[in-house]
Residue frames as qw, qx, qy, qz and C-alpha x, y, z in Angstrom:
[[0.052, -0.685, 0.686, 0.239, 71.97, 103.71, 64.81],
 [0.826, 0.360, -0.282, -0.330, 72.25, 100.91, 62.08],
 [0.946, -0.264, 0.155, 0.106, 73.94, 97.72, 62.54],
 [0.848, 0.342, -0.052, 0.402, 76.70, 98.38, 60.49],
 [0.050, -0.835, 0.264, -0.481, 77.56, 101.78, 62.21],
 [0.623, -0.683, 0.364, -0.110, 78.01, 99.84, 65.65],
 [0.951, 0.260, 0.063, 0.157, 79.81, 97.39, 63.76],
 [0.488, 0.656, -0.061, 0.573, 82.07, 99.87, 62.60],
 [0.277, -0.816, 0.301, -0.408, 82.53, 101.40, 65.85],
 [0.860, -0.459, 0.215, -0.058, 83.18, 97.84, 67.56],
 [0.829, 0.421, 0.033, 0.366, 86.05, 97.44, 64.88],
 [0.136, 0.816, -0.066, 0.557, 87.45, 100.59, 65.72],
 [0.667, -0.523, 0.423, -0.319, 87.23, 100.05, 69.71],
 [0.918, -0.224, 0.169, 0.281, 88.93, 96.13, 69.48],
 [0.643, 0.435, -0.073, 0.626, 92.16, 98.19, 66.90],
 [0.234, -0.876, 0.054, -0.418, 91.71, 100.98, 69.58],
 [0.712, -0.621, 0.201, -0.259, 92.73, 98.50, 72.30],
 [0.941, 0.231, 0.044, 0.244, 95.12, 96.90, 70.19],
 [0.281, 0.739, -0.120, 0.601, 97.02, 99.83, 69.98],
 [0.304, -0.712, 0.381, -0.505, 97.22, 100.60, 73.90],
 [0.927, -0.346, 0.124, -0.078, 98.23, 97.32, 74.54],
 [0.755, 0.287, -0.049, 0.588, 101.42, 97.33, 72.20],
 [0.097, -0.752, 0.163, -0.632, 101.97, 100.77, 74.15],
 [0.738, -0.646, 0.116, -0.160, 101.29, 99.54, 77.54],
 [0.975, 0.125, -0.013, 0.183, 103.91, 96.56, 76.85],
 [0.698, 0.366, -0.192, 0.584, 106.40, 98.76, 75.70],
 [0.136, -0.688, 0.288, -0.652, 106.16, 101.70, 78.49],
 [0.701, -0.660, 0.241, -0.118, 106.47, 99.37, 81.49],
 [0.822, -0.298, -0.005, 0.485, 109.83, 98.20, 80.30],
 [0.593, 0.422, -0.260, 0.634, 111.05, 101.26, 80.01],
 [0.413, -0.878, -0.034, -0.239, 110.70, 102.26, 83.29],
 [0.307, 0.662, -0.646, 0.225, 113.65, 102.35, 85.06],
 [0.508, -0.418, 0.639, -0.400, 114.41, 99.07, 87.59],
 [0.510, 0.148, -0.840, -0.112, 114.39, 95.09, 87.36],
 [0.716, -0.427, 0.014, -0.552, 111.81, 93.32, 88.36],
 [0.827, -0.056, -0.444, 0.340, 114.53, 90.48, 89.46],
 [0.087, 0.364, -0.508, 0.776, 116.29, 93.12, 91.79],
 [0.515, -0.359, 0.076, -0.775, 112.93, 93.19, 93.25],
 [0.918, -0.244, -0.131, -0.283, 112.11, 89.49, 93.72],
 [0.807, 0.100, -0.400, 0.423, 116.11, 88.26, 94.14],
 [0.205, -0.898, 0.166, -0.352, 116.70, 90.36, 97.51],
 [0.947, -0.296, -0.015, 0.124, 118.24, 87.31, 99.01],
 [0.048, -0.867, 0.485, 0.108, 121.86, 88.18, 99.13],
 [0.343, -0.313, 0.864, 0.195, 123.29, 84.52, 98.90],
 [0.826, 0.407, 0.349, -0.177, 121.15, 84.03, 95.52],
 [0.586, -0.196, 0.627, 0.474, 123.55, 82.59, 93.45],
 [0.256, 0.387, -0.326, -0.824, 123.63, 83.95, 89.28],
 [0.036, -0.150, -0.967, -0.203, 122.59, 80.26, 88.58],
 [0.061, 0.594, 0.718, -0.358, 119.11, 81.04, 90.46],
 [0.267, 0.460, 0.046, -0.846, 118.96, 84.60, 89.08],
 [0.280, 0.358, -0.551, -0.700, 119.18, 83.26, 85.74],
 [0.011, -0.125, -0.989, -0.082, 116.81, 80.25, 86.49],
 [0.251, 0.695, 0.393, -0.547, 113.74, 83.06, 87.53],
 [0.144, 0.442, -0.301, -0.832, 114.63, 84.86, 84.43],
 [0.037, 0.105, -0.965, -0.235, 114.10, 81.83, 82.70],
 [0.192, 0.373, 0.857, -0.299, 111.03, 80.69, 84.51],
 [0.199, 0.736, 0.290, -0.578, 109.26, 84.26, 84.25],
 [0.688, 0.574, 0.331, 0.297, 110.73, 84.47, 80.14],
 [0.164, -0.949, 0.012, 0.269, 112.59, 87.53, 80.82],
 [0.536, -0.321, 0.550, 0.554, 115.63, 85.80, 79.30],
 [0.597, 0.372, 0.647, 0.295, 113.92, 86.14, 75.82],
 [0.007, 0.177, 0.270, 0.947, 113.90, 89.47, 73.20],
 [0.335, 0.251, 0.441, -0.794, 111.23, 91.80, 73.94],
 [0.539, 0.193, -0.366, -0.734, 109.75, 90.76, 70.66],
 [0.512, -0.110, -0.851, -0.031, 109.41, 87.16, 71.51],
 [0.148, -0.130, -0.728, 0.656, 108.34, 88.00, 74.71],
 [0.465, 0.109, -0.121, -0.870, 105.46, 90.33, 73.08],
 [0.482, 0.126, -0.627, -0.599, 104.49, 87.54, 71.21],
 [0.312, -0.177, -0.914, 0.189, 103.98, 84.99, 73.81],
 [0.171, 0.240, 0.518, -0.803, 102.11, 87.58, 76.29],
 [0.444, 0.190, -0.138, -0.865, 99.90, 88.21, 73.02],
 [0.489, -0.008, -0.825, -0.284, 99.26, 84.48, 71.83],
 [0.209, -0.015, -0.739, 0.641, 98.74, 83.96, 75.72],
 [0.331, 0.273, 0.303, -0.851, 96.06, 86.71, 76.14],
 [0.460, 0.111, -0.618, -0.628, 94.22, 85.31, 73.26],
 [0.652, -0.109, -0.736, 0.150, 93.73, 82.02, 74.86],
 [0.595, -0.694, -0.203, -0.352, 92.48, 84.19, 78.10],
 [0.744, -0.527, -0.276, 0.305, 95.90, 84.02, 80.02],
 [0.075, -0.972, 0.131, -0.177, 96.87, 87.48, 81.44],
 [0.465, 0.509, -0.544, 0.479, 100.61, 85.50, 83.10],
 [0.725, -0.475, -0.445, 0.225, 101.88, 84.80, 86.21],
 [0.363, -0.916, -0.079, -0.148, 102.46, 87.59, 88.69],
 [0.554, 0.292, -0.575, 0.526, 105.87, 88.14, 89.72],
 [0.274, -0.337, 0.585, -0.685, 104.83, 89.93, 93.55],
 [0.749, -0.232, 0.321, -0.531, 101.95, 87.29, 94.11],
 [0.015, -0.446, 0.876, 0.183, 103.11, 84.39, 92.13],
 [0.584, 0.466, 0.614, -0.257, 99.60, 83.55, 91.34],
 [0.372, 0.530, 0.529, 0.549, 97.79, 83.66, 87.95],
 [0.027, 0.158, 0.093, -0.983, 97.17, 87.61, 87.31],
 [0.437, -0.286, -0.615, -0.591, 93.48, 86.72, 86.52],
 [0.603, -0.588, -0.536, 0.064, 92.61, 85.39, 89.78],
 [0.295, -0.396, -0.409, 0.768, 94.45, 88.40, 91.42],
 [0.066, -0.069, -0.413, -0.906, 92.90, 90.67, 89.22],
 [0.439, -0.407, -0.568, -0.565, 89.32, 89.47, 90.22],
 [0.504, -0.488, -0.621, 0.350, 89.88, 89.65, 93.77],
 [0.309, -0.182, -0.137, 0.923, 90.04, 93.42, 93.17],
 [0.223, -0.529, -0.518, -0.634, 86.98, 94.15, 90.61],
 [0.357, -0.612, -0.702, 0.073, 84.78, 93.88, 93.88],
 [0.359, -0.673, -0.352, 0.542, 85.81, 96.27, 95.98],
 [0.119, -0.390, 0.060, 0.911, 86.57, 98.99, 93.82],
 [0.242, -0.454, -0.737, -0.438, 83.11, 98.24, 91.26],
 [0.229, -0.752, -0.600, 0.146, 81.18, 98.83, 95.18],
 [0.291, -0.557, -0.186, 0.755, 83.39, 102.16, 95.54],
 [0.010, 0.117, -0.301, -0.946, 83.31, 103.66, 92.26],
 [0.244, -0.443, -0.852, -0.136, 79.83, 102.46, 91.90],
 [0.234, -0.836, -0.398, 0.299, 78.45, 104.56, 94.96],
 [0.284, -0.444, 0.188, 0.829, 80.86, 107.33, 94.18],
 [0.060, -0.048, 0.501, 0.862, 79.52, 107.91, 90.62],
 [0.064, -0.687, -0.691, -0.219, 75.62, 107.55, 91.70],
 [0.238, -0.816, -0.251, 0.464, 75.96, 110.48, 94.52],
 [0.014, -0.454, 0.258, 0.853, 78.04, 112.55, 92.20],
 [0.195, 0.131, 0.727, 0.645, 75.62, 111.84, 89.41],
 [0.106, -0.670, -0.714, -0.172, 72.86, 112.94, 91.05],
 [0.365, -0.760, -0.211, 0.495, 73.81, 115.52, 93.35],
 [0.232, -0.077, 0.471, 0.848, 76.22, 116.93, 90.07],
 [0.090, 0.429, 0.707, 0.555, 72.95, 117.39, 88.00],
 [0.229, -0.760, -0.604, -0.077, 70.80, 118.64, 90.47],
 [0.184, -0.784, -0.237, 0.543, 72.71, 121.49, 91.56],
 [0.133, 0.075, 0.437, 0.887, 73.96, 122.30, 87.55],
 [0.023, -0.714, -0.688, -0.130, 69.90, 122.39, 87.67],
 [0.310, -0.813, -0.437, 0.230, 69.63, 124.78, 90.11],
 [0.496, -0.305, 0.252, 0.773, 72.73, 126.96, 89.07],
 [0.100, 0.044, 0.562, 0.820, 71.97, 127.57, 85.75],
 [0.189, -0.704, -0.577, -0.368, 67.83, 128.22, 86.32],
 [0.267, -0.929, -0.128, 0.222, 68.88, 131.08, 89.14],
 [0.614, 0.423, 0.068, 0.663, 71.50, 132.15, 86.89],
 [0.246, 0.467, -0.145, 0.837, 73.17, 135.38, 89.08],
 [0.527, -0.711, -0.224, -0.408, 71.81, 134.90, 92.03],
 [0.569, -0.580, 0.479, -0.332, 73.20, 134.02, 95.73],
 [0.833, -0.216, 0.509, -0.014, 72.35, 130.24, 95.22],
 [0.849, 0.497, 0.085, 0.156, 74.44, 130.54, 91.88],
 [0.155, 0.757, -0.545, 0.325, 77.43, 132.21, 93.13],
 [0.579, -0.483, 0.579, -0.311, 77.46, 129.94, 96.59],
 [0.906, 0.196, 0.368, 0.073, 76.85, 126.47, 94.25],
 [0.568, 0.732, -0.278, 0.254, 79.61, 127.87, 91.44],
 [0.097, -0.687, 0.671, -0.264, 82.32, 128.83, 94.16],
 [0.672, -0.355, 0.632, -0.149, 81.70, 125.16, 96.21],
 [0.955, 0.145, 0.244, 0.089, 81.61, 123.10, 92.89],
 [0.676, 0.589, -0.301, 0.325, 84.96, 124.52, 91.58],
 [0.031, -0.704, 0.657, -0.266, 86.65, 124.15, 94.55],
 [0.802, -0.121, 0.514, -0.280, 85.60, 120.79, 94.88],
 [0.816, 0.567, 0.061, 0.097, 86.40, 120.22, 91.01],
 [0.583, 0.703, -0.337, 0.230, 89.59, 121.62, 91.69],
 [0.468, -0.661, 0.571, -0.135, 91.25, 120.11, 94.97],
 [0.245, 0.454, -0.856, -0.026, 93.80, 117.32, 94.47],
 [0.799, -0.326, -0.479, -0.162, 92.23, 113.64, 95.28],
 [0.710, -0.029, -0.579, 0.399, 94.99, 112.70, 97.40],
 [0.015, 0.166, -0.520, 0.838, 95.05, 115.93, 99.72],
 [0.603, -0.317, -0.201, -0.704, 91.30, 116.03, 99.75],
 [0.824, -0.126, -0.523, 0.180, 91.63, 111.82, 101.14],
 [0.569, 0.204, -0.524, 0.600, 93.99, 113.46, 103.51],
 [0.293, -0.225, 0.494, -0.787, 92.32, 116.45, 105.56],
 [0.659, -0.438, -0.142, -0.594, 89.05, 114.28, 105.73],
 [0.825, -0.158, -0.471, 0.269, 91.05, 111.51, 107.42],
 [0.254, 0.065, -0.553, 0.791, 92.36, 114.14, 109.78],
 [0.423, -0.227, 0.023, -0.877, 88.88, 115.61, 110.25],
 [0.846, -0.237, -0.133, -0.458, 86.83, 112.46, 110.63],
 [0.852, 0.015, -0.502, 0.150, 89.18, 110.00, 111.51],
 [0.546, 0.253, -0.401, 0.691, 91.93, 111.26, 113.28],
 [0.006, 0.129, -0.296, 0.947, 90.08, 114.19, 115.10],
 [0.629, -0.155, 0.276, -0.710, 86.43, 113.21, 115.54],
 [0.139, -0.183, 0.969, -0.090, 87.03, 109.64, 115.39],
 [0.610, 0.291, 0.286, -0.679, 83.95, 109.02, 113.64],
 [0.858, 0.467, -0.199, -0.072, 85.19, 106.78, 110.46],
 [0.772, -0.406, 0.288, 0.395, 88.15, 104.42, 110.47],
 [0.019, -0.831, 0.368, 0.416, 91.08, 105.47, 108.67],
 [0.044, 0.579, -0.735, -0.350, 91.90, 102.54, 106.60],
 [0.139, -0.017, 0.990, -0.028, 90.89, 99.36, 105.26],
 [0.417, -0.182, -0.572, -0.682, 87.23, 97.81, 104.08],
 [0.745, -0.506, -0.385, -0.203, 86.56, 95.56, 107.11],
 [0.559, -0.739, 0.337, -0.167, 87.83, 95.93, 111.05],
 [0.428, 0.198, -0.849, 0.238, 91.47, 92.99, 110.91],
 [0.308, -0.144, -0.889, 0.307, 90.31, 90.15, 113.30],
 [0.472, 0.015, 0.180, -0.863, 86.57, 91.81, 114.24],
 [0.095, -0.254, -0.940, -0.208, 84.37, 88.74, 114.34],
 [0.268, -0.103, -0.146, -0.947, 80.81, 89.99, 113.41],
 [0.290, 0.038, 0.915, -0.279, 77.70, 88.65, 115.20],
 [0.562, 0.565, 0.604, 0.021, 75.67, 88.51, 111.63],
 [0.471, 0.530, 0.377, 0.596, 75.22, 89.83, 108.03],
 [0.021, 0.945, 0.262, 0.196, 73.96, 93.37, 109.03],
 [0.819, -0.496, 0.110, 0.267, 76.90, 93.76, 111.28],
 [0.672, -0.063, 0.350, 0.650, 79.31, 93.12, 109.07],
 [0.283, 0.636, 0.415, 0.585, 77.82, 95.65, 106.38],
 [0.206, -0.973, -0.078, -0.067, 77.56, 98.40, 108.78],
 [0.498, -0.600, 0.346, 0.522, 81.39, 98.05, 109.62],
 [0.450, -0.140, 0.325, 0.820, 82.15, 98.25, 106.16],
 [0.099, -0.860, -0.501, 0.018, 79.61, 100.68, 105.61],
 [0.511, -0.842, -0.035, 0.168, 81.96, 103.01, 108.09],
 [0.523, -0.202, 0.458, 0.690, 85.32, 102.03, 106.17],
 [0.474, 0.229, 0.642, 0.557, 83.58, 103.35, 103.12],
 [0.123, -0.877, -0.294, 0.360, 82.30, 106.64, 104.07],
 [0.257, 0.885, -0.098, -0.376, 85.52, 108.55, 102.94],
 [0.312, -0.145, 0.750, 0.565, 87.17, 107.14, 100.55],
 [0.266, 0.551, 0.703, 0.363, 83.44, 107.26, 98.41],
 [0.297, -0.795, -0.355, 0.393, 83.53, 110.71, 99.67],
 [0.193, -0.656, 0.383, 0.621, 86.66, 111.90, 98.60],
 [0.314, 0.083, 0.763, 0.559, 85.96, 110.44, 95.10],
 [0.184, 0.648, 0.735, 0.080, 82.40, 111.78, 95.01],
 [0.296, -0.681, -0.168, 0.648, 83.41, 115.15, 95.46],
 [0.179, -0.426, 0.486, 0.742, 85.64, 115.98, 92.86],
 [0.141, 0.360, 0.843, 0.374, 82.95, 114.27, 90.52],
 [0.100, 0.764, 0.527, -0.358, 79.90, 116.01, 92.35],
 [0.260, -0.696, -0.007, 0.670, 81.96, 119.18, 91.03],
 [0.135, -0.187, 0.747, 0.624, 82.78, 118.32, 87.18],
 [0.108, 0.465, 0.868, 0.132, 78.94, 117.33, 86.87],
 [0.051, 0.799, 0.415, -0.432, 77.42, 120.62, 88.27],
 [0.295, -0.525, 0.353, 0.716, 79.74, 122.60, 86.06],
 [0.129, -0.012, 0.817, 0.562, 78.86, 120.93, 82.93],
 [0.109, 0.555, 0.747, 0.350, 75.71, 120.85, 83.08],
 [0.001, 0.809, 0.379, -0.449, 74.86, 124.31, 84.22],
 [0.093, -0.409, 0.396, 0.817, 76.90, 125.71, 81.32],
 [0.061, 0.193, 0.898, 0.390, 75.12, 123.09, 79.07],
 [0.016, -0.572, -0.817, -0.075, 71.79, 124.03, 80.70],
 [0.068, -0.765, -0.131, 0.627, 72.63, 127.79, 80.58],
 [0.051, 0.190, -0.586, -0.786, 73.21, 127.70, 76.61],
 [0.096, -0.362, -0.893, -0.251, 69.69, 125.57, 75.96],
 [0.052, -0.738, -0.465, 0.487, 67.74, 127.96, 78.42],
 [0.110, 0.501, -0.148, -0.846, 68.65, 130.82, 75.60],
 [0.154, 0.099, 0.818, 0.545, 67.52, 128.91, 72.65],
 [0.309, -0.116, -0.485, -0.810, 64.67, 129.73, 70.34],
 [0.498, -0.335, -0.751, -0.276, 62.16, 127.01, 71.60],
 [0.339, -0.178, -0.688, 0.617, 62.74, 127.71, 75.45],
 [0.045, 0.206, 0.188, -0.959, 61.48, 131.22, 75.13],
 [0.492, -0.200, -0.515, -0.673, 58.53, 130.08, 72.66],
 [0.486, -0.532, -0.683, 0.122, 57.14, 127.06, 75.63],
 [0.112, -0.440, -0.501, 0.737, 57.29, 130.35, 78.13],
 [0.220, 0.171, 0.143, -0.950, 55.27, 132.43, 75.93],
 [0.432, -0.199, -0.821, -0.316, 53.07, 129.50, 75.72],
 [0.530, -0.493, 0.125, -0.678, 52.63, 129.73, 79.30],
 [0.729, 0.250, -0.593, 0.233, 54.47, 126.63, 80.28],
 [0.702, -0.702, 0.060, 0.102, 55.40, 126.20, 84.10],
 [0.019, 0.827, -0.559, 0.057, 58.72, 126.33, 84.59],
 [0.588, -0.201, 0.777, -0.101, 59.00, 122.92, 85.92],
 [0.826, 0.300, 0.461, 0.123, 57.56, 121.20, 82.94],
 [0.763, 0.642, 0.002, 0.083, 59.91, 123.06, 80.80],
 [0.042, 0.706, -0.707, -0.026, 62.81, 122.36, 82.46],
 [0.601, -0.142, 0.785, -0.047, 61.91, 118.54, 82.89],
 [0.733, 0.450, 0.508, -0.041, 60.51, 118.70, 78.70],
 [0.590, 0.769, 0.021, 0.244, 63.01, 120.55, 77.06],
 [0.123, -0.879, 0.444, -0.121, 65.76, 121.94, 78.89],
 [0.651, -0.488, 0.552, -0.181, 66.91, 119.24, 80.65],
 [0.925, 0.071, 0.364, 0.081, 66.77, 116.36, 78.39],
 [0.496, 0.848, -0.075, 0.170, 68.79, 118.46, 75.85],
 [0.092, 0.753, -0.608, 0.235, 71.73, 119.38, 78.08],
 [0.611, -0.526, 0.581, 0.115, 72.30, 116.33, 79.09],
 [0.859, 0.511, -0.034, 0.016, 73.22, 115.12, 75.92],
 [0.436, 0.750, -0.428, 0.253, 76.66, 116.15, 77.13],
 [0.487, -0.593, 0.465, -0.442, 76.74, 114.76, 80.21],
 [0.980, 0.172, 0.001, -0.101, 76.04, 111.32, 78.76],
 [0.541, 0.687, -0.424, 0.236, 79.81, 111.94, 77.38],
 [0.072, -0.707, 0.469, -0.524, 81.41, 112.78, 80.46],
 [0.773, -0.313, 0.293, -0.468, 79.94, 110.45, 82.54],
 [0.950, 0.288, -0.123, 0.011, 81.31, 107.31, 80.30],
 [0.460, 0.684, -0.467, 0.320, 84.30, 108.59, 80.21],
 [0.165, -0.610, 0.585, -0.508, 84.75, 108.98, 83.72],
 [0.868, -0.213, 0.243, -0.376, 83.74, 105.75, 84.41],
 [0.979, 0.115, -0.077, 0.149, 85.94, 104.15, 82.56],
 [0.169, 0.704, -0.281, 0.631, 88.66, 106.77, 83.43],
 [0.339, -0.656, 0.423, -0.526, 88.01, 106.67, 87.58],
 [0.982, -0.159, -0.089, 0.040, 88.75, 102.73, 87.67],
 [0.715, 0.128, -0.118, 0.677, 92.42, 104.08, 87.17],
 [0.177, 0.490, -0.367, 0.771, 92.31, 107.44, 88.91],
 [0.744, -0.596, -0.281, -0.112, 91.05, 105.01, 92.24],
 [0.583, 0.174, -0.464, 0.644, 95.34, 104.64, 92.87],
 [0.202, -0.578, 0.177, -0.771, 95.13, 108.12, 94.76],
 [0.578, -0.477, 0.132, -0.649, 92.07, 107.49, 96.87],
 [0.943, -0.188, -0.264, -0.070, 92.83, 103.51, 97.62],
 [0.696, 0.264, -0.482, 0.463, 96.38, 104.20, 98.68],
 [0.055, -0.476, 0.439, -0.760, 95.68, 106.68, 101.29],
 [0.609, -0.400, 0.396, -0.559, 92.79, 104.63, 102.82],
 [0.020, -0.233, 0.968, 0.087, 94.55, 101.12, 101.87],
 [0.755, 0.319, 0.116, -0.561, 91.27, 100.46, 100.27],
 [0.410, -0.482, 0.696, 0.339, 91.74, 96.96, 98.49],
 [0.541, 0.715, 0.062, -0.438, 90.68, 97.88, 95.06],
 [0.821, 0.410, 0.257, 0.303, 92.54, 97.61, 91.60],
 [0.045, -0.974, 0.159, -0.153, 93.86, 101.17, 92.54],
 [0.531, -0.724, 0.438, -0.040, 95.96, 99.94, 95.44],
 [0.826, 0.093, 0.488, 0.266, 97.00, 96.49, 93.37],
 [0.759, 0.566, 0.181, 0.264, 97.88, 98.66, 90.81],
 [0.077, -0.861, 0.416, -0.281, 100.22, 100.82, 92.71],
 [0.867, -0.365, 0.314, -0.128, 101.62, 97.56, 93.97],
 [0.846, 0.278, 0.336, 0.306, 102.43, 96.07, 90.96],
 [0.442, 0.870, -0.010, 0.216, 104.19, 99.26, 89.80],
 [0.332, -0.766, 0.541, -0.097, 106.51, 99.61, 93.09],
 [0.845, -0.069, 0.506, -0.163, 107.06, 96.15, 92.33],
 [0.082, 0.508, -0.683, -0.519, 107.83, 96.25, 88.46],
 [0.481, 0.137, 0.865, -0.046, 105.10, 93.15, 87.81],
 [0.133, 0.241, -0.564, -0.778, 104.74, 93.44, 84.22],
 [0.245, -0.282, -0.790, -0.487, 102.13, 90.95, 83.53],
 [0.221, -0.505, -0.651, 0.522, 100.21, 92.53, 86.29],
 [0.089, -0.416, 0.039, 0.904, 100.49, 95.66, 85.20],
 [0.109, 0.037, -0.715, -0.689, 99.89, 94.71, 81.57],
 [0.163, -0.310, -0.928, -0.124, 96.71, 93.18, 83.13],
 [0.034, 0.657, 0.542, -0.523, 95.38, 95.42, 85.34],
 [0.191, 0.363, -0.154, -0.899, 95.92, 98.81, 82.25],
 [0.196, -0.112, -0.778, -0.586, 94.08, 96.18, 79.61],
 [0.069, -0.548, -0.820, 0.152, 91.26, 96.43, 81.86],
 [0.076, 0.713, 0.204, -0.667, 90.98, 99.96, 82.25],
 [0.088, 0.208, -0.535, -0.814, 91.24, 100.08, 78.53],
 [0.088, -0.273, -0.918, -0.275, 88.55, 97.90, 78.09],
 [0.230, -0.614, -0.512, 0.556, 86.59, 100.06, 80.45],
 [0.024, 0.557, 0.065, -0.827, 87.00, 103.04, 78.67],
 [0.008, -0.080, 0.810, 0.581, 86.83, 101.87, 75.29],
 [0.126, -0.461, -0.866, -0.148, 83.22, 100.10, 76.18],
 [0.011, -0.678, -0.369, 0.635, 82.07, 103.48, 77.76],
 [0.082, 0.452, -0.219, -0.861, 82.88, 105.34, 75.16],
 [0.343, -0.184, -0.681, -0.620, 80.80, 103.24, 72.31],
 [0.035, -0.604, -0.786, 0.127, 77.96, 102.69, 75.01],
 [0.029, -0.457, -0.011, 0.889, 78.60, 106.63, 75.05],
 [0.055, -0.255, 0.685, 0.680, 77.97, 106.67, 71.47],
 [0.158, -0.381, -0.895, -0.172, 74.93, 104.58, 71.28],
 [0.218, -0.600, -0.678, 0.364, 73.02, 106.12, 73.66],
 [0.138, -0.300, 0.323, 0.887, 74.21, 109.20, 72.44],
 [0.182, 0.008, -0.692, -0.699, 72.42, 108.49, 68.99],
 [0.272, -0.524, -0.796, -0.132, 69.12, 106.94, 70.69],
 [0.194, -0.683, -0.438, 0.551, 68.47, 110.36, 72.85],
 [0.184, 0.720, -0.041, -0.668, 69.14, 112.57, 69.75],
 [0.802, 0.424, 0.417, 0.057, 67.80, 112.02, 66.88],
 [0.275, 0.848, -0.420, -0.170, 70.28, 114.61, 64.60],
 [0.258, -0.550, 0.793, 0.048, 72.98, 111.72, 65.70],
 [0.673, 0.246, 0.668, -0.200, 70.75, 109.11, 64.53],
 [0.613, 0.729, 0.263, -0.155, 69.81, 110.22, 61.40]]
């Protein structure tokens, strides 16, 4: 891919994001509520005070003036001040990356690997046993809700075999008597919650690629390396394989930048303290420049998947190249 193509894509991706930010902006005020109801609960606040927050926070101004400042603002690298934390929304915003980067992170190696390796196996015993038994477990895995899934394993492991805690990253007030320690307790917190995300992935991966690697297995060339006398192995690791994933590449981006925002689910049930849970905060909450901050990440996120998508894309098949 030529410089001027990515060029052209990166142009495309910064008006892409330009666009879901003047969107974002305008769809959290119309939701319905005031984010002053929310912070002025005080009964003896006086209209003087209401209208001195409004003030502070700009709220008194038109939405168009208000646009404009948030935008001049972001330019210049400031995302606003938080109405629920009353901090900058940058520095709350980066106390969240971590923890939900370590979850989706593990969550999207095990379902990347375990996703491939049984589309593998699916789609090379096409109509057998282990292709009915792997079909039936990855669409019901591809098709159970996050949040109920989150739920029975917390009654199964938590609740009934007490084997994982039910909430949280690290033990409240557990003092740890070194490094390893600690990492095994949160180790233990992070069982299902990377669980209940890997799943539903594991399931979308096998799928894809066993269709993918059940159209390439018919092609012209497949059937020429077997009457070459080819192993099987080398011609699913020299020709099959590298082919179908050419879609997977897709998917995989996406969902990465896609499963930073569909963490809400899986952080609220196990009060995981991610960007999920902060963003379900800020929403019960009405914190606009929160909000505004936390979706302009996940745009960025998806946006940059999709042109690394794109690239890579074009360097694993040449046709796209060329």
């Amino acid at each position: 891919m030529n410089k001027a193509l990515i060029g052209k894509k990166l142009f495309y991706a910064c008006i892409t994001i330009l666009i879901v930010l003047v969107f974002n902006y305008i769809l959290f005020r119309v939701i319905p509520g005031d984010p002053l109801a929310m912070m002025m609960r005080n009964p003896k606040a006086t209209p003087e005070m209401i209208e001195g927050i409004r003030a502070l926070y700009g709220l008194d101004q038109p939405w168009y003036a208000q646009f404009y400042i948030y935008f001049k603002n972001m330019l210049s690298g400031d995302l606003g001040m938080s109405f629920l934390f009353k901090a900058d929304v940058t520095g709350v915003i980066g106390g969240r990356i971590l923890p939900t980067l370590l979850l989706v992170g593990l969550a999207e190696i095990i379902a990347i690997f375990f996703g491939i390796l049984i589309g593998i196996i699916a789609a090379w015993k096409r109509g057998s046993k282990i292709d009915v038994a792997t079909l039936g477990f990855t669409l019901v895995t591809y098709s159970m809700p996050t949040f109920w899934l989150g739920m029975v394993l917390v009654v199964v492991f938590s609740v009934g075999l007490h084997l994982f805690p039910t909430s949280g990253m690290i033990t409240p007030g557990k003092s740890f008597a070194g490094t390893m320690a600690m990492l095994s307790d949160l180790g233990r917190h992070l069982v299902l919650p990377m669980l209940t995300l890997s799943l539903g992935l594991v399931g979308e991966y096998a799928l894809t690629m066993r269709n993918t690697l059940i159209d390439v297995l018919s092609e012209d060339y497949i059937i020429t390396a077997k009457a070459k006398g080819f192993s099987n192995s080398y011609i699913l690791r020299r020709h099959a394989v590298p082919n179908a994933m050419l879609p997977m590449i897709t998917i995989i981006a996406i969902n990465i930048g896609f499963i930073v925002a569909g963490t809400i689910q899986v952080e609220t049930i196990f009060s995981w303290p991610g960007l999920g849970s902060l963003m379900y905060e800020a929403l019960k909450a009405r914190d606009y420049p929160l909000l505004q901050g936390v979706f302009l990440l996940v745009t960025v996120c998806v946006v940059i998947a999709n042109v690394l998508a794109d690239i890579t894309y074009s360097y694993i098949d040449p046709r796209v190249r060329n």
